[in-house]
C-alpha positions as CSV (number, residue, x, y, z in Angstrom):
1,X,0.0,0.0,0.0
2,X,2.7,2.5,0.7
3,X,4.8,1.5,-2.2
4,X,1.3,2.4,-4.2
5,X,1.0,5.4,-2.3
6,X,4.9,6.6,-3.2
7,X,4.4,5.9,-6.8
8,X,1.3,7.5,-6.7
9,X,3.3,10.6,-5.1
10,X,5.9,10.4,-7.7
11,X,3.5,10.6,-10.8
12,X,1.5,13.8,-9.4
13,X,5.1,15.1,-8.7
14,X,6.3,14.3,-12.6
15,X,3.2,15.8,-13.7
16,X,3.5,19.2,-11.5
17,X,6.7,19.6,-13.0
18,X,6.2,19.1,-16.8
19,X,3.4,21.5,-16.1
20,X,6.0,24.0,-14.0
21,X,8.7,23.7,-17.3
22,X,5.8,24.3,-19.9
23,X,4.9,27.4,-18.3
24,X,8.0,28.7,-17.9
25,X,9.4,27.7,-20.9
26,X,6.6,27.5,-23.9
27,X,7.3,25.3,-26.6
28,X,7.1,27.2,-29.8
29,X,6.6,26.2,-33.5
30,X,9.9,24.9,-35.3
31,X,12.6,28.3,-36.1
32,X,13.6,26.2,-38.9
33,X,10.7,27.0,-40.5
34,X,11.0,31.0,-40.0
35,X,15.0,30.3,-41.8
36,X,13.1,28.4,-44.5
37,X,11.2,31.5,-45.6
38,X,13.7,33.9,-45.2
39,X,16.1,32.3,-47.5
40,X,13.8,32.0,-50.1
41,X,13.2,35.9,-49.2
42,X,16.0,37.0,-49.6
43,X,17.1,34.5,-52.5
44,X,14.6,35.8,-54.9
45,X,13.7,38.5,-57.4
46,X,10.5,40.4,-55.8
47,X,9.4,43.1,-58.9
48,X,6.3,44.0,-58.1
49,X,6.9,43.7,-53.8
50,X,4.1,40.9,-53.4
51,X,6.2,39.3,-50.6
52,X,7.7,42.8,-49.4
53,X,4.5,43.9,-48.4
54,X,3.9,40.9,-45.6
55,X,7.2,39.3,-45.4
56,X,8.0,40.8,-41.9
57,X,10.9,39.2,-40.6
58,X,10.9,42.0,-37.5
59,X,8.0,41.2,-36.0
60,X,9.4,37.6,-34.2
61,X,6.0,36.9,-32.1
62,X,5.1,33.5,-32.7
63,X,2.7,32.6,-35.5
64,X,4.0,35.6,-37.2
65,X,4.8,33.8,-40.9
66,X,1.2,32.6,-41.0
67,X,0.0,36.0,-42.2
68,X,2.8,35.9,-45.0
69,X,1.1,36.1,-48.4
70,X,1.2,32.3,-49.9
71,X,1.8,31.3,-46.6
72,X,-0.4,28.8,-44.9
73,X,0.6,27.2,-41.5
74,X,-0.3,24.1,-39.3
75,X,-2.0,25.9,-36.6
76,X,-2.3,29.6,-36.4
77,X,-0.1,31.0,-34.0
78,X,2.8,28.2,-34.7
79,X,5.4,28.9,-37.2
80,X,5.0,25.6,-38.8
81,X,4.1,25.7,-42.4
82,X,1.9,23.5,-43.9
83,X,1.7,24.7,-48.0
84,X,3.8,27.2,-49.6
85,X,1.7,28.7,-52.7
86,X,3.7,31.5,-54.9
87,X,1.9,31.7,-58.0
88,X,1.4,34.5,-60.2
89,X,3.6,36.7,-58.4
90,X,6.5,37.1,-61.5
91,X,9.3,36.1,-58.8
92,X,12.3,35.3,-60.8
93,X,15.8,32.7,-59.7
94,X,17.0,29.8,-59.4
95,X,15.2,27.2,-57.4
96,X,15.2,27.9,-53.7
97,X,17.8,25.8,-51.4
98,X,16.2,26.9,-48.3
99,X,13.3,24.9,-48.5
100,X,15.4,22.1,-46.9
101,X,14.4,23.9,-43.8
102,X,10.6,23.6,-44.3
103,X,10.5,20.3,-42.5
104,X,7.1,20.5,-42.0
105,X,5.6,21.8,-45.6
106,X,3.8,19.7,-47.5
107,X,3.2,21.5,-50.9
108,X,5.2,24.1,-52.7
109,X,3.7,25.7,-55.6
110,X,5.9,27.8,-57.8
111,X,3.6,28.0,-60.9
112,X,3.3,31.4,-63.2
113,X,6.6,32.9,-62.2
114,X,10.0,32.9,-64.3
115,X,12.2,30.9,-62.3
116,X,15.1,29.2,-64.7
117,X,17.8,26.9,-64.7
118,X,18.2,23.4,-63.4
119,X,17.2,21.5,-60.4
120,X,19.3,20.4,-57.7
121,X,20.2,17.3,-59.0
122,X,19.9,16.0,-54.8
123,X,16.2,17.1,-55.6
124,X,15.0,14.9,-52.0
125,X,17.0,16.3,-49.9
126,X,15.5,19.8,-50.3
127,X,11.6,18.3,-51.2
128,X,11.7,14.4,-49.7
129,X,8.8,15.5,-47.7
130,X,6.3,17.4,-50.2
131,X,3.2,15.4,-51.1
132,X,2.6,18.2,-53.8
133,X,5.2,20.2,-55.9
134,X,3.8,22.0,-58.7
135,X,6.6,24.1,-60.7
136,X,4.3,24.9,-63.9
137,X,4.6,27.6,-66.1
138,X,8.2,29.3,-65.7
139,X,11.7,28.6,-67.6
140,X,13.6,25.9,-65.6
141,X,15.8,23.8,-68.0
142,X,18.4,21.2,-67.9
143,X,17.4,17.5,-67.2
144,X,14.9,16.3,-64.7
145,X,16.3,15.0,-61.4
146,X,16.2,11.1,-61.2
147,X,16.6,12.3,-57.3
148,X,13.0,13.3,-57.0
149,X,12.3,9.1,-57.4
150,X,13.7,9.7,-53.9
151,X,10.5,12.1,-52.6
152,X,8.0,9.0,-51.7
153,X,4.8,10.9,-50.7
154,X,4.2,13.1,-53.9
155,X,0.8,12.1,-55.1
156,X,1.3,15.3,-57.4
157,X,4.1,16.2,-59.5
158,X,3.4,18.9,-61.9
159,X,6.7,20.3,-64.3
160,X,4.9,21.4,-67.5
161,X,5.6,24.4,-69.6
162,X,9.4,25.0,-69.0
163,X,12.2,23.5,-70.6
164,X,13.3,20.7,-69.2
165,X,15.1,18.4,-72.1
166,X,16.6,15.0,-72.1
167,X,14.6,12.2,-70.9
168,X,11.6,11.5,-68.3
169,X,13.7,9.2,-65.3
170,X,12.0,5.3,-65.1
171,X,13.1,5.8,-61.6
172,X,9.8,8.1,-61.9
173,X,7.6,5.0,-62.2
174,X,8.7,4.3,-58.6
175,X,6.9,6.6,-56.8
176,X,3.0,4.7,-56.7
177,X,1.4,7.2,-55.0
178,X,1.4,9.9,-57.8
179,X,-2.1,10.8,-58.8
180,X,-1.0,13.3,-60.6
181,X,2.0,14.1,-63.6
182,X,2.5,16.7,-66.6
183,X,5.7,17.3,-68.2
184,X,3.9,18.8,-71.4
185,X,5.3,21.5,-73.3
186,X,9.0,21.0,-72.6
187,X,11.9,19.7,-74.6
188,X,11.7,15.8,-73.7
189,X,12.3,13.2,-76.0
190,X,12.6,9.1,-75.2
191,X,10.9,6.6,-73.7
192,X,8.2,7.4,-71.2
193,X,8.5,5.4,-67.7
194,X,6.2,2.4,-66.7
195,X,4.2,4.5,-64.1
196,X,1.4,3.0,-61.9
197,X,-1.2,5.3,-62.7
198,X,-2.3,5.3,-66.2
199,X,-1.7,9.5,-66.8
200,X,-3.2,10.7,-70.5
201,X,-1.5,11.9,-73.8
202,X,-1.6,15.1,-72.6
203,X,0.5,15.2,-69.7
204,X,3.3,14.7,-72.3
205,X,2.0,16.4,-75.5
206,X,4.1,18.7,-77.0
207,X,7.1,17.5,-76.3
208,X,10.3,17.2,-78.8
209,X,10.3,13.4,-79.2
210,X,8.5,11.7,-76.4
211,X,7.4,8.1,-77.1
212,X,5.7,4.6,-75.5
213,X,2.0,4.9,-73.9
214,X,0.0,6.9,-74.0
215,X,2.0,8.1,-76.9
216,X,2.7,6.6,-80.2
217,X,5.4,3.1,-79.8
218,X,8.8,4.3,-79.8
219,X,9.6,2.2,-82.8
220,X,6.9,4.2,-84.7
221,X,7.6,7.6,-83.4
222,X,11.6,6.8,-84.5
223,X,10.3,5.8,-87.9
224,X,8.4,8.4,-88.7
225,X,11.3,11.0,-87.6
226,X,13.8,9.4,-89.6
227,X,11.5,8.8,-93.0
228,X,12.8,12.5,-94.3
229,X,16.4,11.3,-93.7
230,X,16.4,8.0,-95.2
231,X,14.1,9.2,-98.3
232,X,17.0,12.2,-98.7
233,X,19.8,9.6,-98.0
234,X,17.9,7.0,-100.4
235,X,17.9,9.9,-103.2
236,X,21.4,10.7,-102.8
237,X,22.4,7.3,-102.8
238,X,20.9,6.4,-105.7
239,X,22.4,9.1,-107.7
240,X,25.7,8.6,-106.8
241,X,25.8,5.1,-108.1
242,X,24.2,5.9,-111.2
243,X,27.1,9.1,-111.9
244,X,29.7,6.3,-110.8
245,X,28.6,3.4,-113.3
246,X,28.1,6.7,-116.3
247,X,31.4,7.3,-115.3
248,X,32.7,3.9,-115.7
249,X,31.0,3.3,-118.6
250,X,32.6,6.2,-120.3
251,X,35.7,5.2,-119.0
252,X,35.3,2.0,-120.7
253,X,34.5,3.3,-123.9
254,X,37.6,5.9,-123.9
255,X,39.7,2.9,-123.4
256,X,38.3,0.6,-125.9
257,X,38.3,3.4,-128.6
258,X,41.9,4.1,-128.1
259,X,42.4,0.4,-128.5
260,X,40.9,0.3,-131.9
């Protein structure tokens, strides 16, 4: 009984105390988060101030970021952000590194701006924890990241109208929860990955030379863009045997004429 009674004693004790520390030292949202949008702040073009005009880094009372334009949060009055939407906004750079801070985000959305170059080619170690990433509509280029086979929970995965080249990674086809894919409008060419979803035609139309469901067979889509070349080559080909055989023939005769 008093062995109950001391345990008893130490539990209400254990509790008191947690309930002491919390009061005296609140636990607040992740600053992780707060570095997260301040690197992209600071690592973007900003022409017509739609982050300027909310994007108050001063003001550090928690909760703060979740009146950021684009900004939407966990819990209001946590700095723990939940989605990330810039559309529309012209921002202009390179794609931002600080997002490996956003621990906690679970979509980014980038679309209608004029962000270029490549991605990081560690694409998961910035994203791995995005269930949506939509980067639509600006100029990125270069080849897409085989890395982003790496990000398991994106069930949307949007990349159309920029100008990514090369080919679509089969590592894509890995990641079965994707509900969602569009690479249209770029610069691809090759064989499109095996993916678990069955996406349409027009996720990939207008594309340089992508092939294989839902497109046109590979073998196909090769024939048809080399039919020019070999009808050219064919032409050329044949012409040049028919000037070598006049030529031998002529030869030929100036030989046997001389003869005679």
């Amino acid at each position: 009984m008093e062995l109950l009674r001391d345990r008893s004693l130490h539990l209400v004790f254990i509790i008191v105390f947690l309930g002491l520390s919390l009061c005296i030292f609140p636990i607040h949202g992740d600053e992780r988060d707060v570095d997260c949008l301040r690197s992209i702040y600071e690592s973007v073009e900003d022409p017509y101030g739609y982050l300027t005009s909310t994007w108050d880094f001063k003001n550090n009372s928690e909760g703060a970021i979740c009146s950021f334009t684009g900004v939407e949060c966990w819990h209001q009055g946590e700095n723990r952000v939940l989605n990330l939407k810039l559309t529309n906004m012209s921002l202009r750079g390179s794609f931002p590194l600080g997002l490996a801070n956003c621990t906690s985000m679970v979509a980014f959305d980038l679309s209608n701006n004029d962000f270029w170059g490549p991605l990081p080619t560690n694409m998961s170690k910035f994203i791995g924890f995005l269930t949506t990433l939509v980067l639509s509509s600006n100029n990125f280029s270069g080849q897409i990241p085989a890395s982003l086979s790496g990000c398991k929970y994106l069930n949307v995965l949007n990349l159309d109208h920029n100008r990514f080249s090369g080919q679509i990674p089969p590592e894509l086809g890995l990641l079965d929860r994707m509900k969602t894919f569009s690479v249209a409008n770029n610069l691809l060419s090759g064989q499109i990955p095996k993916f678990e979803n069955n996406f349409t035609a027009e996720d990939f139309a207008n594309n340089l030379g992508l092939c294989g469901e839902p497109l046109d067979p590979c073998s196909l889509t090769f024939s048809k863009r080399l039919d020019p070349y070999l009808i050219a080559g064919s032409v050329m080909f044949g012409a040049t045997i028919i000037a070598l055989v006049m030529c031998a023939a002529l030869i030929f005769r100036h030989c046997n004429s001389k003869r005679s």
